[in-house]
Rosetta silent file (secondary structure, phi, psi, omega in degrees, C-alpha in Angstrom):
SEQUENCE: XXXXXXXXXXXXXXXXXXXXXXXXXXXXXXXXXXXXXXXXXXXXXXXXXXXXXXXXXXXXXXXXXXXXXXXXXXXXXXXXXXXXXXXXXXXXXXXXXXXXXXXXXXXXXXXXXXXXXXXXXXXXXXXXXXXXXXXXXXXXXXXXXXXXXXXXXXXXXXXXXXXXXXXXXXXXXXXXXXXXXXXXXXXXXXXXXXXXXXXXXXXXXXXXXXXXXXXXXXXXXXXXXXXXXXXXXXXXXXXX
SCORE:     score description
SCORE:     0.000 S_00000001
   1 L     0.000  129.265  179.647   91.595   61.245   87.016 S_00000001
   2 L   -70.845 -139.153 -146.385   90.275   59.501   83.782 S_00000001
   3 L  -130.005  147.153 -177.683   88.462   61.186   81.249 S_00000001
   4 L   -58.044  136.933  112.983   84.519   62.904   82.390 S_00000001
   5 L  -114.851   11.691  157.635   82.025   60.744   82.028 S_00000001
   6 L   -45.313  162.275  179.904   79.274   63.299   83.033 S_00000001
   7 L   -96.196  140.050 -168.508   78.433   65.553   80.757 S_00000001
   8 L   -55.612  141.580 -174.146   80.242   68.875   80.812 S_00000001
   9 L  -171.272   98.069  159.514   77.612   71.523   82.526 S_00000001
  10 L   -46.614  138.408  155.046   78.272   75.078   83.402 S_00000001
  11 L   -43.267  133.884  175.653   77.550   76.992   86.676 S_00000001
  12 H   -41.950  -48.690 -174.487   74.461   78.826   86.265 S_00000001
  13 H   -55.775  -39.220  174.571   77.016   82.018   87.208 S_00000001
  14 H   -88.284  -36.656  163.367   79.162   80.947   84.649 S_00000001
  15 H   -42.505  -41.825 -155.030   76.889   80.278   81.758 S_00000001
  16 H   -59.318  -65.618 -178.719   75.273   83.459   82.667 S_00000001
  17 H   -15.542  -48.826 -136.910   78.802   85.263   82.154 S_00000001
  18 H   -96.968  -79.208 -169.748   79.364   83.701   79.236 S_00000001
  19 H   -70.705  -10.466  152.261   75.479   84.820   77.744 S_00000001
  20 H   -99.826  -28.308  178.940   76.420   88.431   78.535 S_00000001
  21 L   -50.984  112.921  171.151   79.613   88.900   77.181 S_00000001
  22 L   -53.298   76.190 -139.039   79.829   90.331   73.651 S_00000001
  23 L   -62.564  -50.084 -174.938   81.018   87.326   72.602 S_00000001
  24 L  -100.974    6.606  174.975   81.047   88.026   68.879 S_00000001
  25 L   -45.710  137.507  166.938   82.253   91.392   68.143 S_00000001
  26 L   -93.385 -176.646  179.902   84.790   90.833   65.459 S_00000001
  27 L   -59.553  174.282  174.282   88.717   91.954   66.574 S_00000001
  28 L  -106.053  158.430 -113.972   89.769   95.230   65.478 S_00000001
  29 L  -107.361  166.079  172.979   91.957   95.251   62.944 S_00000001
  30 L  -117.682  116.028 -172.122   95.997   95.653   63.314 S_00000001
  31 L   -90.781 -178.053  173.898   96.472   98.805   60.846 S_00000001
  32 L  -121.639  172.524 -174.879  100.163   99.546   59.873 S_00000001
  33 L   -88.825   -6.889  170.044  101.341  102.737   61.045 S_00000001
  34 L  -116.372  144.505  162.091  101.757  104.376   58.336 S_00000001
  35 L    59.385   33.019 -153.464   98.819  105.370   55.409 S_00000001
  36 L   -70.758 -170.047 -169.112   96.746  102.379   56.771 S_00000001
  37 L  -117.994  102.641  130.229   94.533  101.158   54.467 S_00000001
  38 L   -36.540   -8.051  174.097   91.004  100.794   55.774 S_00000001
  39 L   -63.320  134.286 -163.246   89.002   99.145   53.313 S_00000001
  40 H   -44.541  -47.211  177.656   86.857   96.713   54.256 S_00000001
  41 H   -59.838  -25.319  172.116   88.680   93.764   52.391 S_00000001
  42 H   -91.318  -28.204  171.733   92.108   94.831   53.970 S_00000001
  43 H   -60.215  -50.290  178.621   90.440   94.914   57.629 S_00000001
  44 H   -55.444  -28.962 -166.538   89.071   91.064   56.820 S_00000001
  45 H   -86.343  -18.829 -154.610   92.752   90.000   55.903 S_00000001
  46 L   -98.837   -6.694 -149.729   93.977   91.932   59.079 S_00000001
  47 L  -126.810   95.256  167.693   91.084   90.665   61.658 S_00000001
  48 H   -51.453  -41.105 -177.369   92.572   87.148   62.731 S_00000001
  49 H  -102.113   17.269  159.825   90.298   85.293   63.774 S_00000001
  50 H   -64.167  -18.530  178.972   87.846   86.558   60.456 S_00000001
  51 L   -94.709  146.638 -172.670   89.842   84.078   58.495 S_00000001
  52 L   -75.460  147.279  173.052   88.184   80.779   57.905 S_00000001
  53 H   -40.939  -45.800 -175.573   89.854   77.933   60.000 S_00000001
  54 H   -45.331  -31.593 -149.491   90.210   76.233   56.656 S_00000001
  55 H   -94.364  -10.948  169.739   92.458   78.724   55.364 S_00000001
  56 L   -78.091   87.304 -176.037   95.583   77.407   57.899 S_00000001
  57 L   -73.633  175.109 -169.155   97.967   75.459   56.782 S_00000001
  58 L   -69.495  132.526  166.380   99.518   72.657   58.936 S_00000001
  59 L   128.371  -37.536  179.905  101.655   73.989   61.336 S_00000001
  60 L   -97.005  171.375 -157.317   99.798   77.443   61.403 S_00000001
  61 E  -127.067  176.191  149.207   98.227   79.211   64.188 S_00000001
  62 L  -149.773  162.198  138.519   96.267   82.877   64.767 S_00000001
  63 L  -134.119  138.398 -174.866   95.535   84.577   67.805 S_00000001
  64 L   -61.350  154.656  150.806   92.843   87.847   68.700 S_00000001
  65 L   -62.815  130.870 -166.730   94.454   90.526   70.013 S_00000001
  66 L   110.679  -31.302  176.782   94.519   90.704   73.003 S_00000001
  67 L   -71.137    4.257  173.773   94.048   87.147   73.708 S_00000001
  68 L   -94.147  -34.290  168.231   97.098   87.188   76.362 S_00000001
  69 L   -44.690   99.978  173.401   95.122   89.741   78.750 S_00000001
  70 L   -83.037  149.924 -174.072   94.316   87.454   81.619 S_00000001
  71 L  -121.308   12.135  171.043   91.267   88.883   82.692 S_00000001
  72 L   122.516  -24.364 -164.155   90.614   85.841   85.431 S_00000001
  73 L   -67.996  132.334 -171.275   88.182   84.131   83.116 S_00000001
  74 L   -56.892  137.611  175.735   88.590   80.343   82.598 S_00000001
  75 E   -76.767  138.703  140.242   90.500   78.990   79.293 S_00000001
  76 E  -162.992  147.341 -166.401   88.880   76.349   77.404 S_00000001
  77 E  -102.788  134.473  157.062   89.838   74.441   74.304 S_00000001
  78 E   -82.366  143.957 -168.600   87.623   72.496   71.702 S_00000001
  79 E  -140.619   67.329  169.663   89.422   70.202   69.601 S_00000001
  80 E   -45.222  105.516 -172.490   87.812   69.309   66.000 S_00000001
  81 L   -86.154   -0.521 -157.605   89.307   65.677   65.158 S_00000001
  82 L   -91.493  -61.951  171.833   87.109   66.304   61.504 S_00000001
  83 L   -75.663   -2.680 -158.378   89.012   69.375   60.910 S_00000001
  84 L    89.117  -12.166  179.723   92.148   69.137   62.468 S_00000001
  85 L  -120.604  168.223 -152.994   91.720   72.406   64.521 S_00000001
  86 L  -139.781  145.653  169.695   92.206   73.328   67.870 S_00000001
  87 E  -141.917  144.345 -177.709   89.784   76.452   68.798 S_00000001
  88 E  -134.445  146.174 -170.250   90.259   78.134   71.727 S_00000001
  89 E  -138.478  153.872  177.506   87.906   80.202   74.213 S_00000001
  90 E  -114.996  163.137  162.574   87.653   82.377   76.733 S_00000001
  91 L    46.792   14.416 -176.361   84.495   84.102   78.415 S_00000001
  92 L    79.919   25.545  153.586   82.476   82.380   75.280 S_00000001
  93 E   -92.797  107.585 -144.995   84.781   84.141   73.133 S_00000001
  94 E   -85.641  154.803 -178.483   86.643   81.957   70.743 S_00000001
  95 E  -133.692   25.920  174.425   90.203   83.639   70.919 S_00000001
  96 E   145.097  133.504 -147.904   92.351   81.163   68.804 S_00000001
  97 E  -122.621  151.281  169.397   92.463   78.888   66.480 S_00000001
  98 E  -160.968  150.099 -176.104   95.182   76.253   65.285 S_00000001
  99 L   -72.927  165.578  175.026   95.830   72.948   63.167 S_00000001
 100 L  -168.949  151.666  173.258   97.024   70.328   65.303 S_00000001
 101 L  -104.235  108.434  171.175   97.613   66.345   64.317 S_00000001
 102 L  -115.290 -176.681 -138.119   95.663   63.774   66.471 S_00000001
 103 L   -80.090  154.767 -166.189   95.970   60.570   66.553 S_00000001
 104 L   -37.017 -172.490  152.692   96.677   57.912   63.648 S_00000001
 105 L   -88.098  118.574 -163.610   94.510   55.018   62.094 S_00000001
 106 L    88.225    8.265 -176.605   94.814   52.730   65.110 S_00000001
 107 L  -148.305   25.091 -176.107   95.774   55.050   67.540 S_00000001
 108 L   -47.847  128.671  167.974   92.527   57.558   67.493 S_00000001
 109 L   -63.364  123.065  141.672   92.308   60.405   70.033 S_00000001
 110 L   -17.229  132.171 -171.168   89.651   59.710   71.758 S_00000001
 111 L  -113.572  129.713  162.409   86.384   61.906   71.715 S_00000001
 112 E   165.226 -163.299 -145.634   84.949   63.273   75.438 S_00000001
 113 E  -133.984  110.112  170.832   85.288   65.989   77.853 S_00000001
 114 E  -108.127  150.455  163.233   88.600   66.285   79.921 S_00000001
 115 E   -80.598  160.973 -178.213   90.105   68.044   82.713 S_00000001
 116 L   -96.511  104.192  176.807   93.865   69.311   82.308 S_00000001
 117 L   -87.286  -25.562  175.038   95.360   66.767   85.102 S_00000001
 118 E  -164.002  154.731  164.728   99.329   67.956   85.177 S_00000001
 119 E  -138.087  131.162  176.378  101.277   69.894   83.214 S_00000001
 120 L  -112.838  135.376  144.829  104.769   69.999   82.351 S_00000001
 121 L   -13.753  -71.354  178.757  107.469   71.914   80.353 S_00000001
 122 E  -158.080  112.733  175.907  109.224   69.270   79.116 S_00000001
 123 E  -131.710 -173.118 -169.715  108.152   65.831   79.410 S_00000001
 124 E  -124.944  119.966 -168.395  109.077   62.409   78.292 S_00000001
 125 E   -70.996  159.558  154.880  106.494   59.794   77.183 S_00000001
 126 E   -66.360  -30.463 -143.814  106.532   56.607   78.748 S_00000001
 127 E  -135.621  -13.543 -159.959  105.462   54.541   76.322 S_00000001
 128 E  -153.248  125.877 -170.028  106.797   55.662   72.711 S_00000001
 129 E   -96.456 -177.044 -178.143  110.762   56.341   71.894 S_00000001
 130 E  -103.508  108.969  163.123  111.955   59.245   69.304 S_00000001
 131 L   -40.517  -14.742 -148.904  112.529   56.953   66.355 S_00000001
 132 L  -115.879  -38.024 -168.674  115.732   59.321   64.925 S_00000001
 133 L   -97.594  -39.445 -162.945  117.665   58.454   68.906 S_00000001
 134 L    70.504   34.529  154.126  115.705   55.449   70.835 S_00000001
 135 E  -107.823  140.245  179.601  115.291   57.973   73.454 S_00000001
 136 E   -29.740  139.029 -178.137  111.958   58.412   75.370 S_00000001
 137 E   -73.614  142.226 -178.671  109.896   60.684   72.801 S_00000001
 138 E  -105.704  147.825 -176.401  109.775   64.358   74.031 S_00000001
 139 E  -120.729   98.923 -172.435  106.540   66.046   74.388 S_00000001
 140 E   -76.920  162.265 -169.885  107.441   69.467   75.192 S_00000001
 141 L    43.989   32.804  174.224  104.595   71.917   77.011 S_00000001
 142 L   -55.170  124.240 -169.691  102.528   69.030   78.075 S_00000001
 143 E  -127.417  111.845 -150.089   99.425   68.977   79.163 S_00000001
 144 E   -97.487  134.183 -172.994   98.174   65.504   80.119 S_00000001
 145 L   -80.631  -64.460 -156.087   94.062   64.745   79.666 S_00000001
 146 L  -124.328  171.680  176.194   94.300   61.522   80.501 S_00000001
 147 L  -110.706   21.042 -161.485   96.891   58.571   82.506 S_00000001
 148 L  -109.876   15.642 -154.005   95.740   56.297   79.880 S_00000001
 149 L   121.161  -26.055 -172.330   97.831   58.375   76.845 S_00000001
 150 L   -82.632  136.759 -165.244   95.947   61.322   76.207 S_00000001
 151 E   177.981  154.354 -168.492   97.777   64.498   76.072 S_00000001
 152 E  -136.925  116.918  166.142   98.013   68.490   74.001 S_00000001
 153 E  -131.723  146.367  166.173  101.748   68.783   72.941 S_00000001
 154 E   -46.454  153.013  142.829  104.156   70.764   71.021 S_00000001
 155 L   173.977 -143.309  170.514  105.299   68.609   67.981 S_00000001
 156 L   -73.548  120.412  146.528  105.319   67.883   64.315 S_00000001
 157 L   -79.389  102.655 -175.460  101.764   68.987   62.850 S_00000001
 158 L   -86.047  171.473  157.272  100.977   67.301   60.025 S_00000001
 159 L   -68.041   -8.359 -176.744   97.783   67.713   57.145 S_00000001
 160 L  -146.751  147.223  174.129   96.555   64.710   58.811 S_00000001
 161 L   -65.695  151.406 -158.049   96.401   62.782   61.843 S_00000001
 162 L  -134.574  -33.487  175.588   99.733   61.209   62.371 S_00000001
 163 L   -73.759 -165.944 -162.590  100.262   60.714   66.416 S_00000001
 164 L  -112.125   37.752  157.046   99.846   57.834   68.177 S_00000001
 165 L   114.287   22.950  166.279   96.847   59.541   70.080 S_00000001
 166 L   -96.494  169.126  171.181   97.729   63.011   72.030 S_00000001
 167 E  -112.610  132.787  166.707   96.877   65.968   70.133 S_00000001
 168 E   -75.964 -179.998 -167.177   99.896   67.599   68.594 S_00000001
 169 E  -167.110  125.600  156.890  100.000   71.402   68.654 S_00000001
 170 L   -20.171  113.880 -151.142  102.175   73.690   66.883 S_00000001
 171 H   -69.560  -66.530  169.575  105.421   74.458   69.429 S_00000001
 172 H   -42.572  -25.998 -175.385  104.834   77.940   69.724 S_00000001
 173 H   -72.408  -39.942 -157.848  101.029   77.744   69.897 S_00000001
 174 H   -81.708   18.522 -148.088  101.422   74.916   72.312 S_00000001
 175 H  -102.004  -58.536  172.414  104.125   77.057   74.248 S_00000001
 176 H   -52.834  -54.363  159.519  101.120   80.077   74.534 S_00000001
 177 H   -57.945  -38.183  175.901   98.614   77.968   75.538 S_00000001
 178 H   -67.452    0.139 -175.690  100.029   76.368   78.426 S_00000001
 179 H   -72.736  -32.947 -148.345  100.750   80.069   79.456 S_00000001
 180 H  -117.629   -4.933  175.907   97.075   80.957   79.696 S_00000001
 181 L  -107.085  161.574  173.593   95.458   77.334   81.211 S_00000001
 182 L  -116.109  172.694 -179.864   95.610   75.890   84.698 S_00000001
 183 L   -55.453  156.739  161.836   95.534   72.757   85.933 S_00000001
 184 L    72.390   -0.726  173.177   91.518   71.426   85.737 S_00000001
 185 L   -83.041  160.055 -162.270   90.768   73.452   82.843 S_00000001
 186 E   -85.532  132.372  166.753   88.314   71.855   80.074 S_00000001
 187 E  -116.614   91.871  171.261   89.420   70.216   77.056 S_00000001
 188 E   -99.821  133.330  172.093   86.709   69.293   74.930 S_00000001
 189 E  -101.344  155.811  172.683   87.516   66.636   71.870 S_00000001
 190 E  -170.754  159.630  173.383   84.869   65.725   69.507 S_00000001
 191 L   -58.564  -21.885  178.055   84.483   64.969   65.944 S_00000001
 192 L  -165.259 -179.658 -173.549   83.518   67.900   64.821 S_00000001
 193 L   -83.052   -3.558 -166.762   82.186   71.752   66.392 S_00000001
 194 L   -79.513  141.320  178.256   78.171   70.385   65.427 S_00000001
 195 H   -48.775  -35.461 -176.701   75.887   70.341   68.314 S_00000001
 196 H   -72.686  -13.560 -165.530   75.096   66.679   67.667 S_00000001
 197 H  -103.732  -53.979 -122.983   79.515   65.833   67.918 S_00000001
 198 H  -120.602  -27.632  176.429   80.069   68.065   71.076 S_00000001
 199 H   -87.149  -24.098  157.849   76.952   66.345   72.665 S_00000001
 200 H   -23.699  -86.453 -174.884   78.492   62.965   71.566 S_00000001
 201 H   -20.390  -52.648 -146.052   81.840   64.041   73.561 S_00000001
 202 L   130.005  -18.393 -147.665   79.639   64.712   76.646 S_00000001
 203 L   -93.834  137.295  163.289   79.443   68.625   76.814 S_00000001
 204 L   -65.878  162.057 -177.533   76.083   69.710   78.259 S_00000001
 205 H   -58.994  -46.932  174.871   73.530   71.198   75.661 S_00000001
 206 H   -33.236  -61.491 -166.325   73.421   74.655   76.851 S_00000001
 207 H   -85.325  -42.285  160.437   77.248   75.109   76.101 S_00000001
 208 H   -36.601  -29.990  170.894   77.132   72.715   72.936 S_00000001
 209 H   -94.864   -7.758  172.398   74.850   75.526   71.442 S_00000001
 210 H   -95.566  -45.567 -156.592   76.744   78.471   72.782 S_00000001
 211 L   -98.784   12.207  152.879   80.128   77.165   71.126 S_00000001
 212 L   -87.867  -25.463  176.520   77.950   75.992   67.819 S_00000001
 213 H   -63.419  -51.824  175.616   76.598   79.658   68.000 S_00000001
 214 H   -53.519  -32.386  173.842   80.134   80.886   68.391 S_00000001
 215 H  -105.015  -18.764  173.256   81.336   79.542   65.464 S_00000001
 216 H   -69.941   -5.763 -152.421   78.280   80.100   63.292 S_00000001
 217 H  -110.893   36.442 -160.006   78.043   83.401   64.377 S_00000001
 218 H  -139.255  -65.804  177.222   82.090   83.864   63.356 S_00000001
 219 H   -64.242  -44.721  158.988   81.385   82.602   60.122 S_00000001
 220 H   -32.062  -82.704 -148.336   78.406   84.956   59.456 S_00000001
 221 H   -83.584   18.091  170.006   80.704   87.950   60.126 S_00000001
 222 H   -83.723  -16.761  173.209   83.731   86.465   58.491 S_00000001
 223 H   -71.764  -48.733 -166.000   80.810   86.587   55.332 S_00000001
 224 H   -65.890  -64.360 -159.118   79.401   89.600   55.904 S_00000001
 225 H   -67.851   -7.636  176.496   82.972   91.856   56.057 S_00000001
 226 H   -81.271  -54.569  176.600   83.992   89.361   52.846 S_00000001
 227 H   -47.627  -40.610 -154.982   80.670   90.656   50.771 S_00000001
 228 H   -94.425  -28.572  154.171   80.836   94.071   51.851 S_00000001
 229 H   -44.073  -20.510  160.630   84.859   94.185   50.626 S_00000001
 230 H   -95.405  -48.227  176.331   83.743   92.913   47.466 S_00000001
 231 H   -49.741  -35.438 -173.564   80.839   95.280   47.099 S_00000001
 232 H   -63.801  -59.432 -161.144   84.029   98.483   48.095 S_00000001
 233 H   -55.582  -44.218  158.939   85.893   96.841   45.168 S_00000001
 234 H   -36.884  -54.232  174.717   83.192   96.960   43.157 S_00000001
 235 H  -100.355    6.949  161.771   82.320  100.450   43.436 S_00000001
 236 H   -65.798  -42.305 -165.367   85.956  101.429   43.479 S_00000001
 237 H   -93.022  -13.725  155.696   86.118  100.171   40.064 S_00000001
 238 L   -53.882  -38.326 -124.719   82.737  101.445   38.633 S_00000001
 239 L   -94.371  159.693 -166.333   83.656  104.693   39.737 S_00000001
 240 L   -86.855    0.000    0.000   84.926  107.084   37.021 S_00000001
């Protein structure tokens, strides 16, 4: 199967799902066991996905807690070629974020809306050897988009795109994700998370505006729990 070109468009049943779930609660915090420290500003550093995507170096990953709990609801990933990130959601919840390297100058990943057509363990490209052997290159936990080249693999992550047009993925991250998708699940790439990039791609509007909501409404309360830890600090340190 090539790449959609309809535009992506939830079931009424499933959008609904989707527009009741408390989407944006942020996670609760992972305390240590002993003496935790509750202050807001230790909760923000503690609350994974509270940190800005920005804030990730290449290579690194987060996941909510919690985000392994299948609860039946379909996986789907967004793919920012502007930033570099991979965000990923369930039930209109996003529930992990990660850098990933897509493809080069002259090799561009593509931007649209794909199904996950096969997946593999460990596979071997066709097309492109491992440079250090002259052996087929391996793309371990592969999850193939497209038959033209397109593909979400473990590999090298770089600060920039570097492959020759799959998106790389961090080898543990890309080891967890293929844990929690099926075959036929959605992969959307676009240039960027803005409703005008994700309607580029193809995604219908209704869900281009729920997963522009989702991350504005992410960033809000990664703001909000950042203000009100500097307002605690503040009045820690007034205080006599």
């Amino acid at each position: 199967m090539r790449r959609r070109s309809a535009r992506l468009s939830l079931p009424a049943f499933a959008l609904a799902a989707w527009l009741a779930t408390p989407a944006f609660a942020a996670p609760p915090p992972r305390l240590a066991n002993e003496t935790p420290d509750r202050s807001p500003a230790r909760e923000l550093a503690q609350a994974d996905l509270l940190r800005a995507p920005d804030a990730l170096k290449p290579g690194e990953f987060e996941w909510q807690p919690g985000w392994d709990v299948d609860n039946g609801a379909p996986v789907m990933v967004m793919v920012s070629l502007a930033e570099q990130r991979a965000y990923v959601y369930r039930d209109g919840q996003r529930i992990g974020t990660s850098t990933v390297s897509s493809g080069k100058p002259g090799h561009e990943t593509p931007t649209g809306v794909y199904e996950i057509l096969q997946k593999q363990k460990m596979h071997h490209s066709n097309k492109y050897e491992d440079p250090r052997t002259g052996a087929a290159a391996a793309m371990p936990w592969m999850q193939r988009l497209s038959w033209e080249g397109v593909a979400l693999h473990a590999g090298h992550v770089r600060a920039q795109p570097v492959s020759h047009g799959c998106v790389r993925l961090p080898p543990a991250f890309a080891q967890q994700l293929y844990g929690i998708t099926d075959k036929g699940g959605i992969v959307v790439i676009a240039r960027d998370g803005s409703i005008e990039a994700l309607s580029e791609a193809g995604v219908d509007s209704a869900l281009a505006l729920l997963l522009d909501s989702a991350r504005s409404m992410h960033e809000i309360a990664r703001k909000f729990v950042a203000e009100d830890g500097g307002s605690a600090a503040r009045a820690a340190a007034a205080s006599p």
